[in-house]
N, C-alpha and C positions, 0 to 999 in steps of 0.2 A: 425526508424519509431515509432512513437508515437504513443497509441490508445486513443482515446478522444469518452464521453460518448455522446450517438444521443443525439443531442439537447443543447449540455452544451453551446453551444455559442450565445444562440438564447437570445435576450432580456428579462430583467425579470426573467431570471429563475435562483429561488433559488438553483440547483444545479452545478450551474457553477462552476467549477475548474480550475485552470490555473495548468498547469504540468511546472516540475515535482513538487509536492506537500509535504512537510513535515506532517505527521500526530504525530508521537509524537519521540521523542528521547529519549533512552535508555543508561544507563552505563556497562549491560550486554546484551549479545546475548540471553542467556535465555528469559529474560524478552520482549525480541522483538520477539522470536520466542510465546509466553504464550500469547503476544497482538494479533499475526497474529491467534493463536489459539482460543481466545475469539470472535475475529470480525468474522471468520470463522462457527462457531457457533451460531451466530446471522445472519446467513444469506449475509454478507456483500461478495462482489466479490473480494475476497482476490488474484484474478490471477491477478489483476490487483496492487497488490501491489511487492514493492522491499526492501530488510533488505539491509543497506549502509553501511558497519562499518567505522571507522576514522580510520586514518590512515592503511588505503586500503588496506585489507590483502583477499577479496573477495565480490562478488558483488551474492546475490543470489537474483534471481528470482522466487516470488511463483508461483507455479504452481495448487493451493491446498491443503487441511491438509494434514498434515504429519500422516499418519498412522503408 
C-alpha cells in the first residue's frame, strides 16, 4: 500500500509526485541518515521517506528523528 499526498494528482499542481521517488543517492549510510536528519529539521515529512541501500543488506523505514 502506497501513501500518496491529498491532492498530488489533481491537475496543475506543483507538487505532484510520482512514487516511488528518488530524492538523492548516497555512498555512505551516514550521509543518508545526516540528510533524513536535515530535512527533518526543516520541517519536511520524513515518515514518509525510505533509506534503500544497494546491494540489499536492509530496507529501513523512517518513522521520525532518530533521537
Amino acid at each position: 500500500m502506497s501513501m500518496r499526498t491529498p491532492g498530488a494528482n489533481l491537475p496543475g499542481n506543483p507538487l505532484r509526485l510520482e512514487y516511488p521517488q528518488s530524492l538523492a543517492v548516497y555512498d555512505e549510510y551516514t550521509a543518508a541518515q545526516k540528510a533524513v536528519d536535515y530535512l527533518s529539521d526543516n520541517k519536511f515529512p520524513v515518515e514518509q521517506l525510505m533509506i534503500v541501500g544497494t546491494e540489499l543488506k536492509r530496507i529501513e523505514r523512517i518513522t521520525g528523528r532518530l533521537s
